[in-house]
VOBATOR-630310 format. One record per residue (C-alpha): residue in one letter; x, y, z; residue number from 1. Coordinates in nm, 2 decimals, padded with zeros to 4 digits. Layout:
BEGIN
<'A' <X Y Z> NUM>
...
***
This chain:
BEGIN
<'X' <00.00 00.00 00.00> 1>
<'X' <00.15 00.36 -00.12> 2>
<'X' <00.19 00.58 00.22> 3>
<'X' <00.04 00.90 00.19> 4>
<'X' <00.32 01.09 00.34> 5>
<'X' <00.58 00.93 00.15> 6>
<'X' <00.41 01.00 -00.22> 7>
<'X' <00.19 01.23 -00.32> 8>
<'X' <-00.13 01.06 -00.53> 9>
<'X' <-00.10 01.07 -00.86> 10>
<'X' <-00.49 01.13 -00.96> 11>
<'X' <-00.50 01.41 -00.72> 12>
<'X' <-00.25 01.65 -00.77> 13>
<'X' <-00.35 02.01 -00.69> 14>
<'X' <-00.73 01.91 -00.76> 15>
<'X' <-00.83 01.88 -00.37> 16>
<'X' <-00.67 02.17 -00.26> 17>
<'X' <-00.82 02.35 -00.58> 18>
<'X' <-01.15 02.21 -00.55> 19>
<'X' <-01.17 02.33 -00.16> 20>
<'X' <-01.02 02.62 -00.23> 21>
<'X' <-01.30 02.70 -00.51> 22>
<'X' <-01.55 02.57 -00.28> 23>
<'X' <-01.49 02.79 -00.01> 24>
<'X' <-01.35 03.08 -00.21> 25>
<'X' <-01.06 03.06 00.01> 26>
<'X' <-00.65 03.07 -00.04> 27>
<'X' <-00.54 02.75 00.15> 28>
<'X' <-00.18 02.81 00.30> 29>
<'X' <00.09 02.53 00.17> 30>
<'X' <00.07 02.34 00.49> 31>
<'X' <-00.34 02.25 00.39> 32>
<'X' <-00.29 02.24 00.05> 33>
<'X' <-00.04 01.97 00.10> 34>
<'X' <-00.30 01.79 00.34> 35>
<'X' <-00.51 01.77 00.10> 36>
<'X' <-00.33 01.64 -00.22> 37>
<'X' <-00.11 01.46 -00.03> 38>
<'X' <-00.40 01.31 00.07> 39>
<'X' <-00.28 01.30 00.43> 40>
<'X' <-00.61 01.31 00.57> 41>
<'X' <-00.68 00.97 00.38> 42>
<'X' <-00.48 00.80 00.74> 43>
<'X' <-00.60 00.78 01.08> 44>
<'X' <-00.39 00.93 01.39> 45>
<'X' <-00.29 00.76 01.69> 46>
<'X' <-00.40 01.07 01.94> 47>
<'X' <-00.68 01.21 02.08> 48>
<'X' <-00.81 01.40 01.70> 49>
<'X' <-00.72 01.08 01.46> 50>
<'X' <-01.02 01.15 01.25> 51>
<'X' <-00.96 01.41 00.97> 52>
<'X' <-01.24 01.50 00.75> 53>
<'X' <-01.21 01.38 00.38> 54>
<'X' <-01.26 01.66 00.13> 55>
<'X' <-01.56 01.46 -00.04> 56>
<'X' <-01.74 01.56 00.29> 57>
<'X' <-01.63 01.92 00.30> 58>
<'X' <-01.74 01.95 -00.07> 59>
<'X' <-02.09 01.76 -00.01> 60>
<'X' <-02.39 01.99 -00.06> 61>
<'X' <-02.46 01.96 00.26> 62>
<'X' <-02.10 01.88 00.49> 63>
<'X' <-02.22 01.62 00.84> 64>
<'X' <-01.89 01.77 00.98> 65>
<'X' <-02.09 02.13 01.00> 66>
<'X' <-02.26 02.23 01.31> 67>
<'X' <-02.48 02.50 01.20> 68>
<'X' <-02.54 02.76 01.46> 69>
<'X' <-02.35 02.61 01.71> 70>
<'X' <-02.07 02.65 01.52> 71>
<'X' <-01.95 03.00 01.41> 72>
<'X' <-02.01 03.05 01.07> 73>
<'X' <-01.65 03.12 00.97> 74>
<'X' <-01.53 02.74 01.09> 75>
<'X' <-01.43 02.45 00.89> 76>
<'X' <-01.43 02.13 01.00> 77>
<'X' <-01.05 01.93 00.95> 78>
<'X' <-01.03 01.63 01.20> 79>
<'X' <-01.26 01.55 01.51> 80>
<'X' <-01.22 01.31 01.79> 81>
<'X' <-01.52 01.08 01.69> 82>
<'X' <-01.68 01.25 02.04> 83>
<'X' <-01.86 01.55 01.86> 84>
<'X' <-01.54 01.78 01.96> 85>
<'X' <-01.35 01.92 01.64> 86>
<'X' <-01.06 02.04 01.51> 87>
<'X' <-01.16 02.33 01.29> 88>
<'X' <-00.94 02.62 01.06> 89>
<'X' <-01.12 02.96 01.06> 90>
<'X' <-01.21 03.19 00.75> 91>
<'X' <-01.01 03.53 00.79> 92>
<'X' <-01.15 03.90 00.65> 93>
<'X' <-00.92 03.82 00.41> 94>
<'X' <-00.99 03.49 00.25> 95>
<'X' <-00.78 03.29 00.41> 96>
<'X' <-00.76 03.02 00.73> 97>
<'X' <-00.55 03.17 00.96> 98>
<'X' <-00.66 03.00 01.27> 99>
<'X' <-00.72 02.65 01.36> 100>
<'X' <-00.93 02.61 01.69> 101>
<'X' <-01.03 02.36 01.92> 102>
<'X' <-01.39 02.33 01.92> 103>
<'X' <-01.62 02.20 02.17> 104>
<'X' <-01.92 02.03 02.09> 105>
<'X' <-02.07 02.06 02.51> 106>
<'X' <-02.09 02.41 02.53> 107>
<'X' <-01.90 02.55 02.18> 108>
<'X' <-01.62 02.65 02.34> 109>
<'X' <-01.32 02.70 02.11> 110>
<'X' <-00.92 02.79 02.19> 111>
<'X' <-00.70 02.86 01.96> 112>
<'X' <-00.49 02.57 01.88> 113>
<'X' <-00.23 02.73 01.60> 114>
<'X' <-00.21 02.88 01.28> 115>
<'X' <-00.16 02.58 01.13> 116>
<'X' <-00.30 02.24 01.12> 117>
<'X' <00.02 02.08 01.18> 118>
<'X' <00.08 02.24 01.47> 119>
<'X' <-00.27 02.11 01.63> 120>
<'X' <-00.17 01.79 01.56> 121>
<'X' <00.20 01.86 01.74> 122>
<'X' <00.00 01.99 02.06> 123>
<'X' <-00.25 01.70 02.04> 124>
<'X' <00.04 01.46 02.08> 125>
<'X' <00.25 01.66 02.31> 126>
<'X' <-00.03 01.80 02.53> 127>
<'X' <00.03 01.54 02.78> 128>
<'X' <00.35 01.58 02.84> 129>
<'X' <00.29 01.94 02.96> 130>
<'X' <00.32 02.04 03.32> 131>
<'X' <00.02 01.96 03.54> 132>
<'X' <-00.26 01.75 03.58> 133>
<'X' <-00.43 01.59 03.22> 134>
<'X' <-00.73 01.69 03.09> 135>
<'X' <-00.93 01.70 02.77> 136>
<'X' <-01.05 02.09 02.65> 137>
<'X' <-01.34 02.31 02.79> 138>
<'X' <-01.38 02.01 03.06> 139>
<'X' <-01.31 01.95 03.40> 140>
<'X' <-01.02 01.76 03.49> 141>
<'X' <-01.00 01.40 03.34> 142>
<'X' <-00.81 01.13 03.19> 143>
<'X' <-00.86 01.05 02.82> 144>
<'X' <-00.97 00.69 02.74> 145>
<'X' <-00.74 00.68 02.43> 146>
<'X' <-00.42 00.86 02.57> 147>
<'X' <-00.09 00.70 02.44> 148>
<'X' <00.12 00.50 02.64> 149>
<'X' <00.48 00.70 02.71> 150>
<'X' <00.65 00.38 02.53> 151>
<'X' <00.45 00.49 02.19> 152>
<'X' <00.49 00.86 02.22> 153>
<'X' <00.77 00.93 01.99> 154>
<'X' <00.75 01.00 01.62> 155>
<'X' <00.86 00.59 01.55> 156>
<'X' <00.49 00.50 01.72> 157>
<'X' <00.38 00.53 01.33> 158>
<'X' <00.13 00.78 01.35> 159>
<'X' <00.13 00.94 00.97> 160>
<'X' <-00.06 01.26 01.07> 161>
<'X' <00.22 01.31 01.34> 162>
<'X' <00.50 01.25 01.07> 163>
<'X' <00.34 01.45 00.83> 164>
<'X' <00.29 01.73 01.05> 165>
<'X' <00.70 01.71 01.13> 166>
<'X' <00.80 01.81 00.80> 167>
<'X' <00.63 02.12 00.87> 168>
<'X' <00.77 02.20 01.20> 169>
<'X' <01.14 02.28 01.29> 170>
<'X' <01.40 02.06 01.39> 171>
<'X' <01.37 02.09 01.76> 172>
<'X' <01.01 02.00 01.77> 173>
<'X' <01.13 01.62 01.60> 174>
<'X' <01.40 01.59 01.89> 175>
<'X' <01.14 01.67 02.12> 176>
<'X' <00.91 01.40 02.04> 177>
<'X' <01.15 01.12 02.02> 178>
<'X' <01.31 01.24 02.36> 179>
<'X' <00.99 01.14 02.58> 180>
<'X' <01.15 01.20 02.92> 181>
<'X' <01.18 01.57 02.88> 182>
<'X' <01.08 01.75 03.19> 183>
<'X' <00.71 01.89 03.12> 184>
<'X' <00.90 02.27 03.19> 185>
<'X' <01.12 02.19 02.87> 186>
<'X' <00.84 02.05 02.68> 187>
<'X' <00.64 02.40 02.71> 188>
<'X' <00.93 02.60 02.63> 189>
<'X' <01.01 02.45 02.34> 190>
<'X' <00.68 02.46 02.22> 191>
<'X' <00.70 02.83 02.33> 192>
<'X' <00.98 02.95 02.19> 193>
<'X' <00.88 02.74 01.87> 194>
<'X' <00.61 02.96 01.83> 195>
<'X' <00.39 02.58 01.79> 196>
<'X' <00.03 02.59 01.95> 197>
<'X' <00.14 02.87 02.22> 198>
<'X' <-00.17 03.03 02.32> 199>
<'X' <-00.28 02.64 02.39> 200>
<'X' <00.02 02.59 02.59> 201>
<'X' <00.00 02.88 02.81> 202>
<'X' <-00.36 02.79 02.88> 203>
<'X' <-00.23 02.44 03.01> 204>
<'X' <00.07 02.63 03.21> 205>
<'X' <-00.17 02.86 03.33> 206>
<'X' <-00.34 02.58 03.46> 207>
<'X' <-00.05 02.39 03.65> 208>
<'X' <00.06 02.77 03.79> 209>
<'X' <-00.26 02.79 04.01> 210>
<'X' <-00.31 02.45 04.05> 211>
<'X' <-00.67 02.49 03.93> 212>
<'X' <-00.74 02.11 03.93> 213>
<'X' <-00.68 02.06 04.27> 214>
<'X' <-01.01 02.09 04.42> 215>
<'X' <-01.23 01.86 04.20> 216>
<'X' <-00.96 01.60 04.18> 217>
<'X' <-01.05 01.57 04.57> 218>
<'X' <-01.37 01.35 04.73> 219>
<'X' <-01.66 01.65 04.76> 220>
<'X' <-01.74 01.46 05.11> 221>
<'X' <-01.35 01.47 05.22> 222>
<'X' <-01.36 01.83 05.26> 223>
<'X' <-01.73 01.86 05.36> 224>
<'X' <-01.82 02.03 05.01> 225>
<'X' <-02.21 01.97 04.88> 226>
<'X' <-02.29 01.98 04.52> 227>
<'X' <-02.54 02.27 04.54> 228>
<'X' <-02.19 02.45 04.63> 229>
<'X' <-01.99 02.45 04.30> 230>
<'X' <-01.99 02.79 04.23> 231>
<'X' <-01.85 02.87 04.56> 232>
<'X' <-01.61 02.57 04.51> 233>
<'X' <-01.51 02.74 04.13> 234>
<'X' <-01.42 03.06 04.33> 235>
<'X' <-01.23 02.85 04.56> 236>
<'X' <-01.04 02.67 04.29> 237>
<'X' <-00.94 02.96 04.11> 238>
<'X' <-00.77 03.17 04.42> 239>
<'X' <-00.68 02.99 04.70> 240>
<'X' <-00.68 03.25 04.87> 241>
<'X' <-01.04 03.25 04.98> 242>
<'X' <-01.09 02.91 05.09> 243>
<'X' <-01.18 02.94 05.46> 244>
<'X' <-00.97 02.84 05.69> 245>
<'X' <-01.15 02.55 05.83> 246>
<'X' <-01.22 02.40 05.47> 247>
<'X' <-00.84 02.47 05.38> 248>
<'X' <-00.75 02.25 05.71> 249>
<'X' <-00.95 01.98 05.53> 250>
<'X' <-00.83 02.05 05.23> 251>
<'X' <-00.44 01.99 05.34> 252>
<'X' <-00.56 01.68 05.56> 253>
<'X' <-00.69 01.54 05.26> 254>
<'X' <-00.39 01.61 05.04> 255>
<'X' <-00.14 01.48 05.31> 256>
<'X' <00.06 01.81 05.24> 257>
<'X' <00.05 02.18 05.36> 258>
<'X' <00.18 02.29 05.06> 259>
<'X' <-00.09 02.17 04.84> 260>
<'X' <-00.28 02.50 04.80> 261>
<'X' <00.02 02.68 04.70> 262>
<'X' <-00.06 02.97 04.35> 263>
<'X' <00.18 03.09 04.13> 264>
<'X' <-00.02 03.39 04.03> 265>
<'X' <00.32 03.61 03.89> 266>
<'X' <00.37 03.28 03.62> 267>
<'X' <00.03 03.29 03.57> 268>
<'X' <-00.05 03.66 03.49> 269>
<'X' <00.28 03.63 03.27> 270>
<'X' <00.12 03.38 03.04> 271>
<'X' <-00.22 03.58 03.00> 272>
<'X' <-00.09 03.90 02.93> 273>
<'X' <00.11 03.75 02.62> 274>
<'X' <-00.24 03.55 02.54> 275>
<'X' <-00.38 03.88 02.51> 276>
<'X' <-00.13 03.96 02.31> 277>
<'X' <-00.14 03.69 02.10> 278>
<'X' <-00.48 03.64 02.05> 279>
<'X' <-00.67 03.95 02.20> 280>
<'X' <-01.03 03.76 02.09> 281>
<'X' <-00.98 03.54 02.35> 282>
<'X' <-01.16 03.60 02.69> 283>
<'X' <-00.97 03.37 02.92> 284>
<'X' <-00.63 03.59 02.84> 285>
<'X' <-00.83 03.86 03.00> 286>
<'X' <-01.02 03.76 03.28> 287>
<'X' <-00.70 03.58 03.43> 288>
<'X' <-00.47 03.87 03.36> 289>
<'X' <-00.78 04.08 03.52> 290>
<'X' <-00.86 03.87 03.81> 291>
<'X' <-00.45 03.87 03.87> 292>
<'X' <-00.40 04.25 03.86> 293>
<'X' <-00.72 04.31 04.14> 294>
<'X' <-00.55 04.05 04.35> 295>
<'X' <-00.22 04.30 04.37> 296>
<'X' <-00.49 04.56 04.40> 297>
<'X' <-00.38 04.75 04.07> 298>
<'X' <-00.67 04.85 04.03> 299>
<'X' <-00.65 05.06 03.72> 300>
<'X' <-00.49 04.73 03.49> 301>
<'X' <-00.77 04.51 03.64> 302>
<'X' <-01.04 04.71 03.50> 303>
<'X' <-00.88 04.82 03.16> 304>
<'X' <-00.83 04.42 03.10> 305>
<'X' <-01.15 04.32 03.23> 306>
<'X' <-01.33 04.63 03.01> 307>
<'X' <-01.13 04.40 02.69> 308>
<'X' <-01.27 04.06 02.85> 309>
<'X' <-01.60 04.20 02.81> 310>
<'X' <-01.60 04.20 02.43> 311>
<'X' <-01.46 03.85 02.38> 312>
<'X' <-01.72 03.57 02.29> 313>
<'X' <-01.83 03.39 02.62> 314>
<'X' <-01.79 03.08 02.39> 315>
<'X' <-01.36 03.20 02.43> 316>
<'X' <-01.39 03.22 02.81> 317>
<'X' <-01.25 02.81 02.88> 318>
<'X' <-01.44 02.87 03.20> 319>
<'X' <-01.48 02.56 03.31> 320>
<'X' <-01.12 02.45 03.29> 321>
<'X' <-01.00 02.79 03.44> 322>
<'X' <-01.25 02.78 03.72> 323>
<'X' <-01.42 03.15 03.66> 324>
<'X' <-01.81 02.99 03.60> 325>
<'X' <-01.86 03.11 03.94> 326>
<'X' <-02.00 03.39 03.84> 327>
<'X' <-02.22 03.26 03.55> 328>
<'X' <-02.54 03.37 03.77> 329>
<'X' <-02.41 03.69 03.81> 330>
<'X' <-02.36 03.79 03.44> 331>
<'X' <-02.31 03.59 03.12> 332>
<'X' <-01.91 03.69 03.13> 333>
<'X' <-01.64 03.64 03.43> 334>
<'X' <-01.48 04.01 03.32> 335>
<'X' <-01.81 04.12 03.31> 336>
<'X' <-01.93 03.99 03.64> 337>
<'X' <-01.59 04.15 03.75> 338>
<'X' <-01.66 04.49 03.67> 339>
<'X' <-02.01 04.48 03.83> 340>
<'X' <-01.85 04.34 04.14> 341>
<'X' <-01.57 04.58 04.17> 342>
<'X' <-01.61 04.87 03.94> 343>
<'X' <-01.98 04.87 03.92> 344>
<'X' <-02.01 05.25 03.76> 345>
<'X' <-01.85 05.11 03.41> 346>
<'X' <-02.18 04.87 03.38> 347>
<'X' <-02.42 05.12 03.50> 348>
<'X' <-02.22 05.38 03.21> 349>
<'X' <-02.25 05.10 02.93> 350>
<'X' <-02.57 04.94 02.81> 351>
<'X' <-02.41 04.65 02.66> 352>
<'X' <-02.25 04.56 03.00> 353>
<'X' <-02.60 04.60 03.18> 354>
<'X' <-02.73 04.33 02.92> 355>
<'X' <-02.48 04.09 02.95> 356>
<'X' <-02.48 04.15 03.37> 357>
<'X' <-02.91 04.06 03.34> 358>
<'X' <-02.98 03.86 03.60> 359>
<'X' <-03.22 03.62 03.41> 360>
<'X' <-02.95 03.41 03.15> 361>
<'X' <-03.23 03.36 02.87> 362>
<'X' <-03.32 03.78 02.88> 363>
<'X' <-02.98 03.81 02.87> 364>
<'X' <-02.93 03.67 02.59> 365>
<'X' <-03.20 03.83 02.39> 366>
<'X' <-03.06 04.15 02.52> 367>
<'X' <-02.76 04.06 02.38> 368>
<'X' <-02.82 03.98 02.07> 369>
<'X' <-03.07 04.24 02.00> 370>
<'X' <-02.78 04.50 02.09> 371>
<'X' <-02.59 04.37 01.81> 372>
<'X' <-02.86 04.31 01.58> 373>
<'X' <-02.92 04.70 01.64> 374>
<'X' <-02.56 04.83 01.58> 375>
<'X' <-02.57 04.61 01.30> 376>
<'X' <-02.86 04.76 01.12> 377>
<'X' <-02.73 05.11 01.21> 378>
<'X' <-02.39 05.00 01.02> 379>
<'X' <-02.59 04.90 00.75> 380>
<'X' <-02.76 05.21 00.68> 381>
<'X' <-02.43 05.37 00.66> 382>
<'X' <-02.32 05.14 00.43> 383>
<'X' <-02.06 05.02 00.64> 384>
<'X' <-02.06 04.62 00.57> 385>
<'X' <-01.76 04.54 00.68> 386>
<'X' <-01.87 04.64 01.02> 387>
<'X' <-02.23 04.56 01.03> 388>
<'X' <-02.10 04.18 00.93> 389>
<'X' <-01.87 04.16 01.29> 390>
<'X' <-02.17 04.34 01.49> 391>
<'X' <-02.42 04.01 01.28> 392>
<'X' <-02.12 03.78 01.43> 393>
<'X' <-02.17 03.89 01.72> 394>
<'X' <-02.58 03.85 01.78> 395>
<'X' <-02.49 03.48 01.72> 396>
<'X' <-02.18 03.41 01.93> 397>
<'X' <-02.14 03.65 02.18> 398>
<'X' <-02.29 03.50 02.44> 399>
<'X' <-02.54 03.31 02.20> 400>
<'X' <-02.85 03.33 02.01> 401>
<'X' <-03.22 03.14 02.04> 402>
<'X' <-03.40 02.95 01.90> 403>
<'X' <-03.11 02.72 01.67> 404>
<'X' <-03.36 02.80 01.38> 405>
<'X' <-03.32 03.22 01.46> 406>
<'X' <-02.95 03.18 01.26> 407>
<'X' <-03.14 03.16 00.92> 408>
<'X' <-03.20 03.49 00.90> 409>
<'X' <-02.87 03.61 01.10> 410>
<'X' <-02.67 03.33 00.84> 411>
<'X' <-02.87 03.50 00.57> 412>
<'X' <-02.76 03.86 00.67> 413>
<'X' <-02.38 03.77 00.70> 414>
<'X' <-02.38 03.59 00.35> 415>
<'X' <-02.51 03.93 00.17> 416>
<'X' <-02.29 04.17 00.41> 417>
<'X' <-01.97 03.94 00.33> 418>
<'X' <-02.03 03.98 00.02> 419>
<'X' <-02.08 04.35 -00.01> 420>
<'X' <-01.73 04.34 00.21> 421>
<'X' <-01.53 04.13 -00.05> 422>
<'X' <-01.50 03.90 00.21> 423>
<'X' <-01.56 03.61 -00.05> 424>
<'X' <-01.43 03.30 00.16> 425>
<'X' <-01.69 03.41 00.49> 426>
<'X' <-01.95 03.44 00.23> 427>
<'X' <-01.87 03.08 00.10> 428>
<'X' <-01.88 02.93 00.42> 429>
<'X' <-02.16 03.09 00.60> 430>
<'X' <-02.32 02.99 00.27> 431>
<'X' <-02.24 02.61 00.36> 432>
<'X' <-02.34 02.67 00.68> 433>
<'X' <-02.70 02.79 00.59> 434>
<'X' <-02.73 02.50 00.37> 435>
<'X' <-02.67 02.26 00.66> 436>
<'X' <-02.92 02.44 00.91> 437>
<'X' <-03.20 02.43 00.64> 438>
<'X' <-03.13 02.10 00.58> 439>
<'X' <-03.15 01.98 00.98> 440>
<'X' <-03.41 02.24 01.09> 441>
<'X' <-03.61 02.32 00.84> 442>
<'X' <-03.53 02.68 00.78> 443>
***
């Protein structure tokens, strides 16, 4: 049998890439162009996303691999886990994927996972070797079923959407793989300084620098915790500072260790700031480089980051894995819920911050969404697409939109305004998109 990875098919060349590209009125980097004619995709992975899609599904009429309106309408699917989680590449303003995200079918959470698809595959295979306790994405704390034994984990362990990926990726990521008894600490900076998967990484080190799995990896009963107390247990995970002191004795009697509670919230604050950085659309950079400024009561930075937490999509806030869904009653974001703890005058100033801080979540919403739909409409009769199309974005994925079938007429709305933008490749894909919902909804 001819191995993909070795030879490129002979029937194929340049027409998969072409096609997808034509579909999707996209420019497909060299790194997915040579997925596809290389017909990489054709093999199966060893790790946790083995599953690529084939390009006969993305060019179906209507692609299974699509989640419409859960989704955002600027994703396309490339590999899955087989568990309804996905591996996606996103449609840029300017025709391209420049992103490929981790997306989360309980919840449609999404993290950024690269700018290229071989570096999500790097991370996939290297994410366990990172420091800290293992766990899957936009979950709590848990061992993956399929995890690969440390024996397997090199690049020899024949996984072709591994080797692929190193052709792509410089030297040092090769020796890093085959030397599977690197300390976690080298592991990350490699990655790091590599520049492979880094705003995934720093989420996992950001993670391991607060210890943030601590708390549910313990016996609710052995430190006389109730279930009807998880979000006061969330706040509790996230600074450990404000576990009483009779629930930290338990706490440290149930570790066997006085040191078990101890935060690293300098390391921590380090790697959010440079995720803002790196990928300002992404709320968890803010609300932990927020939450870590109030704690050494500069007050000032906490509010200016929380203020630019308060834009991002809740569906960016990895909330559960970073232990802010404490204050999901309070408002629909944690940088929100921040500022109307702290600095309550900014939300009573801003009517977007008053809707998402709604007490009731399903008004909230609505509120939401009807904001954007507003702006939106105002953009419009300026003749500002470009615009109007991110305010459209956001009635759908900010902090959500219902009922599912209310995204035929936002999907509808973003095809014409990407359009009228030139933004040919979110027109294509929102197009898909619509296509799917009609054909699962009805509308």
């Amino acid at each position: 049998m001819v191995d993909p990875v070795d030879s490129p098919s002979p029937s194929s060349a340049q027409a998969w890439s072409g096609q997808i590209a034509d579909r999707y009125a996209i420019e497909l980097t060299p790194v997915l162009a040579d997925w596809f004619d290389r017909e990489i995709w054709s093999s199966r992975g060893l790790r946790e996303y083995g599953e690529p899609v084939s390009p006969e599904n993305l060019l179906a009429d209507v692609p299974e691999c699509i989640w419409p309106g859960l989704m955002g309408a600027s994703l396309l699917p490339l590999m899955t886990n087989t568990f309804g989680d996905w591996i996606c590449g996103r449609v840029s303003a300017e025709n391209r994927i420049d992103t490929i995200i981790q997306w989360y079918h309980g919840g449609g959470d999404w993290i950024p996972w690269g700018h290229e698809l071989s570096e999500a595959i790097v991370f996939d295979a290297l994410q366990s070797r990172l420091p800290g306790k293992r766990r899957r994405h936009a979950i709590p704390a848990s061992d993956f079923p399929h995890s690969v034994p440390p024996h397997e984990q090199s690049q020899q362990a024949h996984d072709r959407l591994l080797t692929w990926s190193l052709e792509h990726m410089p030297d040092q990521i090769t020796r890093l793989l085959d030397a599977v008894n690197t300390p976690a600490d080298e592991v990350a900076s490699v990655l790091i300084e590599s520049g492979v998967a880094e705003v995934a990484v720093r989420c996992e080190l950001i993670q391991a620098s607060l210890n943030l799995s601590l708390l549910s990896s313990l016996p609710a009963g052995s430190i006389g915790v109730h279930e009807d107390n998880a979000q006061q247990v969330s706040r509790w995970s996230l600074d450990h500072d404000t576990i009483p002191d009779n629930v930290r004795d338990l706490i440290e009697s149930a570790c066997g260790s006085p040191d078990c509670l101890s935060q690293d919230w300098q390391a921590a604050e380090t790697h959010a700031v440079a995720v803002t950085q790196l990928a300002p659309d992404v709320a968890w950079g803010w609300d932990i480089a927020g939450y870590a400024a109030q704690r050494r009561a500069d007050l000032s930075t906490a509010q200016s980051r929380y203020l630019s937490g308060a834009k991002c999509s809740v569906f960016s806030d990895q909330s559960i894995r970073l232990q802010t869904h404490w204050t999901s009653s309070q408002a629909g974001k944690f940088s929100a819920a921040m500022l109307a703890e702290s600095f309550p005058q900014t939300v009573s100033d801003s009517i977007y911050l008053q809707a998402v801080c709604e007490s009731d979540s399903i008004r909230r919403s609505d509120l939401v969404s009807r904001y954007w739909i507003e702006h939106a409409e105002a953009a419009c009769r300026e003749n500002d697409f470009s615009v109007a199309l991110d305010y459209f974005h956001c009635a759908g994925w900010d902090l959500g939109m219902r009922p599912i079938t209310a995204f035929a007429g936002l999907l509808d709305q973003i095809i014409d305004l990407a359009e009228k933008s030139g933004q040919r490749g979110r027109a294509a894909m929102a197009t898909v998109h619509r296509r799917c919902l009609r054909d699962r909804y009805g509308d």
